[in-house]
DRENDO-1510 file (C-alpha; in Angstrom, 1 decimal, always signed):
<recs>
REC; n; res; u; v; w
REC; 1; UNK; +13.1; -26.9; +12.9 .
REC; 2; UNK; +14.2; -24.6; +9.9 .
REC; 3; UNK; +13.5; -20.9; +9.9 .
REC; 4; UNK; +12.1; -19.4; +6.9 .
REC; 5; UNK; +13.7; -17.3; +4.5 .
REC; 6; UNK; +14.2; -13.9; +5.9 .
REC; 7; UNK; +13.3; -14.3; +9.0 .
REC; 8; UNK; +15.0; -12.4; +12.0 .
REC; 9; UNK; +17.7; -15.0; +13.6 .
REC; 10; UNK; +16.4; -17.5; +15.2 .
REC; 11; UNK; +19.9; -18.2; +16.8 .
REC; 12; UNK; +19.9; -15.2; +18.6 .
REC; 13; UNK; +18.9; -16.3; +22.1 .
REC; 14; UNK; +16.3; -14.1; +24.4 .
REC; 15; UNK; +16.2; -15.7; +27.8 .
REC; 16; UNK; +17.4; -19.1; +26.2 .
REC; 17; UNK; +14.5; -19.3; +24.2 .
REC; 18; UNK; +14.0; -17.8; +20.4 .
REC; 19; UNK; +12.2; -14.9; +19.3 .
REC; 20; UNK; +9.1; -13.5; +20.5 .
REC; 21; UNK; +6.9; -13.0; +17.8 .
REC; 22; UNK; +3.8; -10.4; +17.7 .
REC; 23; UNK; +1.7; -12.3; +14.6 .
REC; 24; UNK; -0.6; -9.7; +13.1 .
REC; 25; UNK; -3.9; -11.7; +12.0 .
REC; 26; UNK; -6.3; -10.2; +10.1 .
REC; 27; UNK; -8.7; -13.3; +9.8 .
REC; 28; UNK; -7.5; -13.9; +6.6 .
REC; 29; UNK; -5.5; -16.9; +4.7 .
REC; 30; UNK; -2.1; -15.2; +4.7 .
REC; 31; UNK; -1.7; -14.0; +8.0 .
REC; 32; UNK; -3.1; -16.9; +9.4 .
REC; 33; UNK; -0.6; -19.2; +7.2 .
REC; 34; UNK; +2.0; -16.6; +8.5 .
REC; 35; UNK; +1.3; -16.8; +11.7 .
REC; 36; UNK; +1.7; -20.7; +11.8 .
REC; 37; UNK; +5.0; -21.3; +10.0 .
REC; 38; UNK; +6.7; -18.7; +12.2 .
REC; 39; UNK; +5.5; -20.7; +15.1 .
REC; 40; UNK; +6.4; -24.0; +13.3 .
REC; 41; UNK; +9.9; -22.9; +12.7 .
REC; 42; UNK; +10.0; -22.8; +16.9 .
REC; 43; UNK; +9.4; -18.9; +17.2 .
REC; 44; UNK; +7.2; -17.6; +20.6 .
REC; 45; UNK; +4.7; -16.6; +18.8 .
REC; 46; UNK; +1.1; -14.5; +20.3 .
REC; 47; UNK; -1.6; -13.9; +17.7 .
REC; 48; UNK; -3.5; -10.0; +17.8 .
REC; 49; UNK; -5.6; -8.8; +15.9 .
REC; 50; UNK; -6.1; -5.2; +15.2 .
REC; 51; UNK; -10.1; -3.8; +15.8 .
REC; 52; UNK; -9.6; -1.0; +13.4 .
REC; 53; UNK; -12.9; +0.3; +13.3 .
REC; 54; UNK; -15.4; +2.2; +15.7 .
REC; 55; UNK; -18.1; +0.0; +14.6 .
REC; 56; UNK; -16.9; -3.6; +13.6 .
REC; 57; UNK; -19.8; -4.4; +11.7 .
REC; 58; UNK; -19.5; -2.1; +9.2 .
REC; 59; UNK; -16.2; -2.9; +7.4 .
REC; 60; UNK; -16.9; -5.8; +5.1 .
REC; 61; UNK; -19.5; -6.6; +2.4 .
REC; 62; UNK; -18.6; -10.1; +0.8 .
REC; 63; UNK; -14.8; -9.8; -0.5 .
REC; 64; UNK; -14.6; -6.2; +0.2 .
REC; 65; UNK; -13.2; -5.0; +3.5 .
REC; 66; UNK; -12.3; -6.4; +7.1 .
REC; 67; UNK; -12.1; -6.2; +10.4 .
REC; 68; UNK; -15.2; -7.1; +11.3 .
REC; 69; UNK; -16.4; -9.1; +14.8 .
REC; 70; UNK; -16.5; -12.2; +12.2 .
REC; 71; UNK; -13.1; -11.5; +11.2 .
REC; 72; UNK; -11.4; -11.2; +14.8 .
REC; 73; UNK; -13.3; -14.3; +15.4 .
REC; 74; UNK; -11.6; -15.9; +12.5 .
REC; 75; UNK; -8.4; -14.5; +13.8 .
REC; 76; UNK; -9.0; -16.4; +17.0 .
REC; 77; UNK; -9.9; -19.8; +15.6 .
REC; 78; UNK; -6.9; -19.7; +13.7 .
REC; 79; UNK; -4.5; -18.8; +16.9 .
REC; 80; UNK; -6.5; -21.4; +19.0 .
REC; 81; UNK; -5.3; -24.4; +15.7 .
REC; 82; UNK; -2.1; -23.2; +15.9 .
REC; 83; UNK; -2.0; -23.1; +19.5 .
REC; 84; UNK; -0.7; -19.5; +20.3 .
REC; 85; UNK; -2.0; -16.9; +22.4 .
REC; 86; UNK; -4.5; -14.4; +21.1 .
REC; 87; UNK; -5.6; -10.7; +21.5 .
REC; 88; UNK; -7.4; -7.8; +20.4 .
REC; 89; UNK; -5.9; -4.4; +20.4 .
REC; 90; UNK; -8.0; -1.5; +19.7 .
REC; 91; UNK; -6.4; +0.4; +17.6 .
REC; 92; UNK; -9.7; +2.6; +16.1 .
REC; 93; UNK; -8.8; +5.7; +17.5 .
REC; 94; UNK; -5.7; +5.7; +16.0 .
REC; 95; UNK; -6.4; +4.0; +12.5 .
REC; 96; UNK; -8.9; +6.4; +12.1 .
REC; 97; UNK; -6.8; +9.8; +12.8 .
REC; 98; UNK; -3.8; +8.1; +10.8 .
REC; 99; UNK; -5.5; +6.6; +7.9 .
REC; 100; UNK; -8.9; +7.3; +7.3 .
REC; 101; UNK; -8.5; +11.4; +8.2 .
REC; 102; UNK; -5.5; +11.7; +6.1 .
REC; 103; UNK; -7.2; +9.7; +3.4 .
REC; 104; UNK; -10.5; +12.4; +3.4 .
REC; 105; UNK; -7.9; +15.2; +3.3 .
REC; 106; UNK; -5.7; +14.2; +0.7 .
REC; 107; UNK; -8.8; +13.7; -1.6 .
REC; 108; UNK; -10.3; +17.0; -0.1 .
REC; 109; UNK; -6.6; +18.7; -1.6 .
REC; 110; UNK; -7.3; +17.5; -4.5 .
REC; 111; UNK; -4.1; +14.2; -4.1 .
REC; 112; UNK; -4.9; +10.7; -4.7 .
REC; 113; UNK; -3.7; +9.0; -1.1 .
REC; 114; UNK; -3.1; +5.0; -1.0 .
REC; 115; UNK; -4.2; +4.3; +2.5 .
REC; 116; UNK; -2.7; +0.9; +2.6 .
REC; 117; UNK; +0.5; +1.9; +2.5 .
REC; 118; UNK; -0.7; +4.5; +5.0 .
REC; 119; UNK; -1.6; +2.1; +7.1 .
REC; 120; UNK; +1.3; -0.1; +7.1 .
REC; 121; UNK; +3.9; +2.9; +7.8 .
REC; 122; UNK; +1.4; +4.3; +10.9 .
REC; 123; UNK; -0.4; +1.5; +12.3 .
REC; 124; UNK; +1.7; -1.9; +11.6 .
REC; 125; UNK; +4.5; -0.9; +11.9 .
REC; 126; UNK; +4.6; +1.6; +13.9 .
REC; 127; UNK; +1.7; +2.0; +16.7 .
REC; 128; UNK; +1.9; -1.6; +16.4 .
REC; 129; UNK; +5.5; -2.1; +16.4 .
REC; 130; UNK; +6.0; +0.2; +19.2 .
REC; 131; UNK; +3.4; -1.5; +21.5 .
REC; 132; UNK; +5.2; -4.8; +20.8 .
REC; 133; UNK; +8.7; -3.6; +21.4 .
REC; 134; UNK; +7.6; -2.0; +24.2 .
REC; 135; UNK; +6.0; -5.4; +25.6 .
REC; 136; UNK; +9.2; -7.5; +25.2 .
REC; 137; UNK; +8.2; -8.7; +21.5 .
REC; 138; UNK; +11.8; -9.2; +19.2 .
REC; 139; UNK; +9.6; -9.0; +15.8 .
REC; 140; UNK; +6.2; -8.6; +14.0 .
REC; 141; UNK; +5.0; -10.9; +11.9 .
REC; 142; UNK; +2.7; -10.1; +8.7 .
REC; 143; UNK; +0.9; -12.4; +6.1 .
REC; 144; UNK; +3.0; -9.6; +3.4 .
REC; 145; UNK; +4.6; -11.3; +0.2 .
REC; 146; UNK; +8.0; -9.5; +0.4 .
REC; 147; UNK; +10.9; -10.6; +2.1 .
REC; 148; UNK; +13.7; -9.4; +4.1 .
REC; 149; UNK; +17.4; -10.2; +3.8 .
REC; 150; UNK; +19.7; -9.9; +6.6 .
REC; 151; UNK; +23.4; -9.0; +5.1 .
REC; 152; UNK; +26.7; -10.0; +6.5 .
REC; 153; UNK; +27.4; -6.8; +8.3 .
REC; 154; UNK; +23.5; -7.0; +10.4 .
REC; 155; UNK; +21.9; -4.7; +8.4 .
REC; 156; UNK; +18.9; -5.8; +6.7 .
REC; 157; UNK; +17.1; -5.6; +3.3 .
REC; 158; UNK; +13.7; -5.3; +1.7 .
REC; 159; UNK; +13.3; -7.0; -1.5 .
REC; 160; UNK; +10.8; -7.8; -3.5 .
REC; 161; UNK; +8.7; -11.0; -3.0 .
REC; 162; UNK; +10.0; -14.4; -4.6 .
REC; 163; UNK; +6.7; -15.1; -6.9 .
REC; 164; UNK; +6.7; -11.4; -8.2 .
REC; 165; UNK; +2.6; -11.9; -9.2 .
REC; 166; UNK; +2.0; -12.0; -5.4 .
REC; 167; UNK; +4.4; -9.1; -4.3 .
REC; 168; UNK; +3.6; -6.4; -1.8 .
REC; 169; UNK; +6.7; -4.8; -1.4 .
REC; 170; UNK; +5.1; -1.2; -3.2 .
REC; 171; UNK; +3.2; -0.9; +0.0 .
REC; 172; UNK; +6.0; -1.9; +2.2 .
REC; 173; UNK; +8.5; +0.9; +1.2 .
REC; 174; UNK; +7.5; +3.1; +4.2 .
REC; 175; UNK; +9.6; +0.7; +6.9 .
REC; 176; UNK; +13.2; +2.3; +7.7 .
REC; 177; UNK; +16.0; +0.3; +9.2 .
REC; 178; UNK; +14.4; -0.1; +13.0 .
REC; 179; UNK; +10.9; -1.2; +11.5 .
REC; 180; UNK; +13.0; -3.7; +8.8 .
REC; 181; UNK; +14.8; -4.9; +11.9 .
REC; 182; UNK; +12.0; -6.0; +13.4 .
REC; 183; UNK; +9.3; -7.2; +10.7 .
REC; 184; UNK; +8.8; -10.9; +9.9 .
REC; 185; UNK; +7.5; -11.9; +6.4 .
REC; 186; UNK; +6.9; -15.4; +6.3 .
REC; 187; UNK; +5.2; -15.6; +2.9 .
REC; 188; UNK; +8.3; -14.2; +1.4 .
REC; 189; UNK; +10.2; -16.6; -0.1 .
REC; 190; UNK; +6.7; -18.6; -1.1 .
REC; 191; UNK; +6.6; -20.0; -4.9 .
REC; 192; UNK; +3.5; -21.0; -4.7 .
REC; 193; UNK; +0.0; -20.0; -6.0 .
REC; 194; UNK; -2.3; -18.5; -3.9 .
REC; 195; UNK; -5.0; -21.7; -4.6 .
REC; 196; UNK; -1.4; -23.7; -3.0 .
REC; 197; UNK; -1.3; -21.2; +0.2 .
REC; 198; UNK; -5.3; -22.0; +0.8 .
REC; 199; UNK; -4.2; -25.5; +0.4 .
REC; 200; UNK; -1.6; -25.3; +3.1 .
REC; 201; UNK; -4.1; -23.7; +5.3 .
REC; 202; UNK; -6.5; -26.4; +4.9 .
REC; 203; UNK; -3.7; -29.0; +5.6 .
REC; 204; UNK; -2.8; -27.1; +9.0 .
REC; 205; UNK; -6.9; -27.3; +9.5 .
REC; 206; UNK; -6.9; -23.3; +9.1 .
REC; 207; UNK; -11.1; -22.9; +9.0 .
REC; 208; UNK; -10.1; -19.5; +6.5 .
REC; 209; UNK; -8.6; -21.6; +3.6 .
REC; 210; UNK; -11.8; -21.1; +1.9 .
REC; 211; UNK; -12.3; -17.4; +3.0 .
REC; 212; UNK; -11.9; -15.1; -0.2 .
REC; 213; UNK; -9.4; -12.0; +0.4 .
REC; 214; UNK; -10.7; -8.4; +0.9 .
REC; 215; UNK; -10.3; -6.3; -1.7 .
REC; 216; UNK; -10.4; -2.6; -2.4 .
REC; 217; UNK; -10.0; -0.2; +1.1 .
REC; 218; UNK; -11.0; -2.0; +3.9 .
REC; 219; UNK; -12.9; +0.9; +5.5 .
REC; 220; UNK; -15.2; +1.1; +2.1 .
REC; 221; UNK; -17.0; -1.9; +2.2 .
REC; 222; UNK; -19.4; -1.2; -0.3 .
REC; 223; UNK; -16.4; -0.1; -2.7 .
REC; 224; UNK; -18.0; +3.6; -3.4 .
REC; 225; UNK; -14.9; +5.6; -2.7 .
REC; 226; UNK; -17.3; +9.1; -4.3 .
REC; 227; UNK; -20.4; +8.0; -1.9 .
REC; 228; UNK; -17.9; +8.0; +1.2 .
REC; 229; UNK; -15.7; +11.0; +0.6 .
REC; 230; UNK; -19.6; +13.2; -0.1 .
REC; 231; UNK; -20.4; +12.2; +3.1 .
REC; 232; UNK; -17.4; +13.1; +4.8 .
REC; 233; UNK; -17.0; +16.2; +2.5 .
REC; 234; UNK; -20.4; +17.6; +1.2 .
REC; 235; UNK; -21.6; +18.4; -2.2 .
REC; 236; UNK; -19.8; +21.5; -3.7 .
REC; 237; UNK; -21.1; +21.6; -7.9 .
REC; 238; UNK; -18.1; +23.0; -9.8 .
REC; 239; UNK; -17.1; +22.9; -13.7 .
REC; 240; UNK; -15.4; +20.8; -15.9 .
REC; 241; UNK; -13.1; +21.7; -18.5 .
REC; 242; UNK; -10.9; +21.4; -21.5 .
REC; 243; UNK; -7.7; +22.8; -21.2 .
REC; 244; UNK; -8.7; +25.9; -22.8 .
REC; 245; UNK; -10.7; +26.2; -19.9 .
REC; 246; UNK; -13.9; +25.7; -22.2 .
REC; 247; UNK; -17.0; +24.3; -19.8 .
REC; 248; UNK; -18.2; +21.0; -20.6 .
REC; 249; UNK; -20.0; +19.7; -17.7 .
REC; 250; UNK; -20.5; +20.2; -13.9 .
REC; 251; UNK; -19.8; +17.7; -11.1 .
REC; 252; UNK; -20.6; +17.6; -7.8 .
REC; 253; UNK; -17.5; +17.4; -5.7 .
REC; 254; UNK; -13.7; +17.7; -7.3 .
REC; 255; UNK; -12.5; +15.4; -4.8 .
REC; 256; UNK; -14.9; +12.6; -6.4 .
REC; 257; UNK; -12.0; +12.5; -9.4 .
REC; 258; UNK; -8.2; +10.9; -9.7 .
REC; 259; UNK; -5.8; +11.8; -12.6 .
REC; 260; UNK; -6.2; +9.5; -15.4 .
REC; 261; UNK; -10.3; +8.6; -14.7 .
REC; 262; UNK; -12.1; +8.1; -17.9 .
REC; 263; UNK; -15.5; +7.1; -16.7 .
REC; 264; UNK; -18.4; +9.0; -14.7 .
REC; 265; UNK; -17.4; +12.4; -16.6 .
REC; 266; UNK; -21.0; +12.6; -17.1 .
REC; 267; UNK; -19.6; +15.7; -20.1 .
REC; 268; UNK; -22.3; +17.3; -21.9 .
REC; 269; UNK; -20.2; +18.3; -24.7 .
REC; 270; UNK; -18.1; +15.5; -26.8 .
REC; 271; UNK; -14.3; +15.5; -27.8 .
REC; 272; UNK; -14.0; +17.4; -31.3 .
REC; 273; UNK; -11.8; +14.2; -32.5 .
REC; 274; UNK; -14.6; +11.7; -31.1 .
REC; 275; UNK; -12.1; +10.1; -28.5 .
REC; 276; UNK; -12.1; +10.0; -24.7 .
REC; 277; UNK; -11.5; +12.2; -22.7 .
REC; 278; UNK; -9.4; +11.9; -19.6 .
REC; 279; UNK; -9.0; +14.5; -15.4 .
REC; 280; UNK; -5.9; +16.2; -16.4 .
REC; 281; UNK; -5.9; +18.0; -13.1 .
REC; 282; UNK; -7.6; +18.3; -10.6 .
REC; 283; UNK; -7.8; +22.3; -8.4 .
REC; 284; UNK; -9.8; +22.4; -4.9 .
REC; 285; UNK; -9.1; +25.9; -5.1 .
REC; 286; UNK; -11.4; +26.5; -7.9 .
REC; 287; UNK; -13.5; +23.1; -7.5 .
REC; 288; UNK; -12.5; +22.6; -11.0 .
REC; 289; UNK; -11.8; +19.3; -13.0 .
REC; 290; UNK; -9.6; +19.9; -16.3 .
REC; 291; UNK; -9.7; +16.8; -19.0 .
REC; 292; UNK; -8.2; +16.3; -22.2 .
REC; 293; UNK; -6.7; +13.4; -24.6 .
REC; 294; UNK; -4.5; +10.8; -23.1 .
REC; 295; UNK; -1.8; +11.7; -23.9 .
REC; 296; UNK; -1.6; +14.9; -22.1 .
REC; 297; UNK; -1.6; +12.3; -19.2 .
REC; 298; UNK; +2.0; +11.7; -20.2 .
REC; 299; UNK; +4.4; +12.3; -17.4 .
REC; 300; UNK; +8.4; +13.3; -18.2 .
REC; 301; UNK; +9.8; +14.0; -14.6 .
REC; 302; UNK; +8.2; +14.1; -11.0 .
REC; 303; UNK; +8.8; +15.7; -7.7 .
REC; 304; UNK; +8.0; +13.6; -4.6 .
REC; 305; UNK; +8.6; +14.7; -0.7 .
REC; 306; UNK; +8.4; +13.2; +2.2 .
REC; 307; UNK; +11.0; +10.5; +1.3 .
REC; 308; UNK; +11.3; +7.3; +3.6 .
REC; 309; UNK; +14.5; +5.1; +3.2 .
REC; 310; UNK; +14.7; +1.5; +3.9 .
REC; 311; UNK; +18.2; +1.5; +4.5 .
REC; 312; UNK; +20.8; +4.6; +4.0 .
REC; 313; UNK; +19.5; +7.7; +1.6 .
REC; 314; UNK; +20.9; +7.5; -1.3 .
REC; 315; UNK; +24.0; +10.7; -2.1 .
REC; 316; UNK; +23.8; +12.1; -5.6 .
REC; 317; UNK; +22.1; +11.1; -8.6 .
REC; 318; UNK; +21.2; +7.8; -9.0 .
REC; 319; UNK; +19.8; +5.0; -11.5 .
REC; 320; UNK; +17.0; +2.9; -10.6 .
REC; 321; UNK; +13.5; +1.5; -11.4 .
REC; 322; UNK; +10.1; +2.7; -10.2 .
REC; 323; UNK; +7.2; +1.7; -9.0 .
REC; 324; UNK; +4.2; +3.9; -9.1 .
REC; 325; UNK; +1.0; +2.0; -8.0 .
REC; 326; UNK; +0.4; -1.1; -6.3 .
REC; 327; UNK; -0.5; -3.4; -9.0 .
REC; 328; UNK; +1.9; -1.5; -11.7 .
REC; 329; UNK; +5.1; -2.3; -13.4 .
REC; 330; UNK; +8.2; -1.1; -13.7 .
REC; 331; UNK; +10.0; +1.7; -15.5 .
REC; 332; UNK; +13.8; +3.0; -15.4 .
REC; 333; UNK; +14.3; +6.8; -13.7 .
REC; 334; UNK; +17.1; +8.3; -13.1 .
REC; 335; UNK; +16.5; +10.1; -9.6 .
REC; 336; UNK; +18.4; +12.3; -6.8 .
REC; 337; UNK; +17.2; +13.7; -3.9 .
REC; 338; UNK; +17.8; +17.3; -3.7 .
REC; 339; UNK; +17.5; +18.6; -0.1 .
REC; 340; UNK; +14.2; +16.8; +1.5 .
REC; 341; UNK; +12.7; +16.3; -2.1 .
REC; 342; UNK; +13.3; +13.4; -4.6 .
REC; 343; UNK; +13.7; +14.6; -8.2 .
REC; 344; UNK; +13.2; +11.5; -10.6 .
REC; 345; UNK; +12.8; +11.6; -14.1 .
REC; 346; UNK; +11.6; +8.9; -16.4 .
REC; 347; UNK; +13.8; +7.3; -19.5 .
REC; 348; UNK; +10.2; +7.0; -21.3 .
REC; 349; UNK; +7.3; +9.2; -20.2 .
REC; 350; UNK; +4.6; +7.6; -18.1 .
REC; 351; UNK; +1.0; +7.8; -18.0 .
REC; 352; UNK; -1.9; +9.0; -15.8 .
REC; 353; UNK; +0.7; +9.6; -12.2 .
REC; 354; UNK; -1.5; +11.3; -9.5 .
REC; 355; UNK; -0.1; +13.8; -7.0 .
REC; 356; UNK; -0.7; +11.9; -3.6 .
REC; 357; UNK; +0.5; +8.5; -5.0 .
REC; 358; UNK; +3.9; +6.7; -3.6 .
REC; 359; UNK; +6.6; +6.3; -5.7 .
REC; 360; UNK; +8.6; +3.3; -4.8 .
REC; 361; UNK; +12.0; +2.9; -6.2 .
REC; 362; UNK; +14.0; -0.4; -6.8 .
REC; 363; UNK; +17.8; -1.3; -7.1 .
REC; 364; UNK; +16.7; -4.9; -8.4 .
REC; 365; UNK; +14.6; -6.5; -6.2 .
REC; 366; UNK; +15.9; -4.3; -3.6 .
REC; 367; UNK; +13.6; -1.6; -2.1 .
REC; 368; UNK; +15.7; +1.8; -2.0 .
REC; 369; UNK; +12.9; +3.4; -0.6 .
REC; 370; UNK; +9.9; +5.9; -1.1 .
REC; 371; UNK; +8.3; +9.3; -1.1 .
REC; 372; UNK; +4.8; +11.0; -2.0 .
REC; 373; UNK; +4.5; +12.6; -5.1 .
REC; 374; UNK; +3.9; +16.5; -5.1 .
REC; 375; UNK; +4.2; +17.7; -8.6 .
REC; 376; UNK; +4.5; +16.0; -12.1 .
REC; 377; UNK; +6.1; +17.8; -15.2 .
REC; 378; UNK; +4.1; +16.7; -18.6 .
REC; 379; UNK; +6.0; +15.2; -21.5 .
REC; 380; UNK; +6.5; +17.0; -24.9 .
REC; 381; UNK; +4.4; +15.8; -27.6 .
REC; 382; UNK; +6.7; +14.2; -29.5 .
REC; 383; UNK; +7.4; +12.1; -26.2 .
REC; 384; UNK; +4.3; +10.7; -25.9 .
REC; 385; UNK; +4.6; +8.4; -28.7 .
REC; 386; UNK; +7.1; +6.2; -26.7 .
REC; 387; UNK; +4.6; +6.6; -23.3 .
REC; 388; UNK; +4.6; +3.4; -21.1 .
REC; 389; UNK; +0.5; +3.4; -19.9 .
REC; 390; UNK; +1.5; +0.1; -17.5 .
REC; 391; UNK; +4.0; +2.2; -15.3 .
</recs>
């Protein structure tokens, strides 16, 4: 049998036989496709799927959301075609302290979290990881497009998916070396469209060929990120203002705003040049939302903490590209990290970066590695001409 790209080594014996393999399945297409090519390629491969919520019934409406009951049952009709063991792990508890508390705080501090990569670093691939590791398991396997290269000298790699329209590495720069060392990504190396991957399924008699993904964050079904955070959070009216601190309008809950949001201003008062207006900044100290023109969104330099490496830090300053959203593109920086806090600045300013948001930076299609962003420096206006709004 042949191995897929990036896989851990299948030549490494365990007991004479080759790797175990813990197969996280959602209940979706990729996992499920993941799941059956690492057991094709002759892998020992058990099927689990994570029960991430209190009350499974409640996290998916249509495309939006998951784990569900009808999603672990998915999960399990998929093992039972492919022929592997299958579990659930409850895992609530902890998805819900890790992920979905730290998600209600950040917005309640006035950051702009991105629980999926939240999840992936505390859940996945680590309260997952763990569990397997601690069971015997060599490896986790994920439906993730990103793969993993294994150098000459052992260590191992993150890079960036083959078909770069599919690639999730943004949300994979958490791992570090002993969560790389043990993560399977068997989409990886896939040119192929999605519509090819349902195929595939369909072929291996996969029941969730058809099955559209989930979309948005899984634990808000409904897709009403403002209606879930008021719950969670109360009502609290406080102003909104120009940057001369002028009142224009009054909202409900400064946590219901991100940097860069145009709509739902609701201002009473228009812009003196007619054009939109944009959240410049956002204080929970105050419960007050600034706004101005766009391009006081423009962003010279950054400061992000909390820096995660997926491999050895980098030593002294450094040239690389950045990533600053999940579905975003490129943009040089030069960057250093000073102490425990990466200092990057852009070779163009960038638009509309939140405090709370990763930062992901690339050596080519290597991941260097990532960090939360704490504070943003605003471009001079006679930067903003030359602003890259895509970043």
């Amino acid at each position: 049998m042949t191995d897929f790209p990036g896989a851990p080594d299948p030549s490494a014996p365990r007991d004479g036989r080759r790797l175990r393999v813990l197969a996280a399945m959602s209940g979706g297409v990729d996992s499920a496709v993941a799941a059956a090519r690492a057991a094709e390629a002759g892998h020992e491969v058990t099927g689990v799927h994570l029960a991430l919520s209190a009350n499974p019934q409640s996290f998916r409406t249509g495309a939006r959301g998951c784990c569900t009951v009808e999603d672990s049952r998915d999960a399990r009709r998929a093992a039972d075609v492919i022929g592997i063991p299958f579990y659930v792990w409850d895992l609530a508890e902890r998805f819900r302290e890790d992920v979905v508390e730290d998600f209600v705080a950040e917005y309640a501090a006035g950051r702009t979290p991105n629980p999926c990569l939240r999840c992936n670093e505390k859940i996945k691939f680590a309260a997952l990881l763990d569990k397997a590791l601690a069971l015997g398991f060599d490896a986790v396997c994920t439906g993730h497009y990103a793969t993993v290269v294994t150098r000459d000298d052992g260590s191992r790699e993150l890079h960036r998916a083959s078909d770069l329209a599919k690639d999730q590495s943004y949300v994979l720069g958490v791992l570090d070396d002993r969560q790389l060392a043990h993560a399977m990504f068997p989409l990886g190396d896939t040119l192929t469209t999605k519509d090819e991957i349902r195929a595939e399924a369909e072929r291996r008699g996969l029941a969730v060929a058809k099955k559209p993904d989930s979309h948005d964050i899984c634990f808000i079904a409904d897709g009403d990120t403002q209606g879930f955070l008021a719950k969670r959070l109360g009502t609290a009216e406080g102003d909104i203002v120009d940057e001369d601190g002028a009142k224009l309008g009054t909202h409900e809950g400064a946590y219901g705003f991100t940097i860069g949001q145009r709509k739902g201003l609701r201002l009473g008062v228009p812009a003196a040049d007619g054009k939109p207006r944009y959240v410049l900044d956002i204080s929970p100290v105050n419960n007050t939302v600034t706004v101005g023109p766009a391009g006081a969104l423009d962003i010279a330099a950054l400061s992000a903490i909390k820096p995660r490496w997926c491999g050895t830090p980098p030593t002294g300053p450094g040239t690389y590209t950045a990533q600053l959203r999940a579905h975003g593109s490129e943009t040089p920086v030069a960057a250093e990290l000073v102490g425990d806090v990466l200092e990057v600045r852009f070779d163009a300013p960038v638009r509309g970066v939140a405090p709370g948001q990763a930062i992901v930076l690339y050596d080519g299609t290597r991941v260097v590695g990532s960090a939360t962003i704490a504070h943003t420096e605003r471009a001079t206006p006679a930067a903003t001409a030359t602003a890259d709004p895509a970043a």
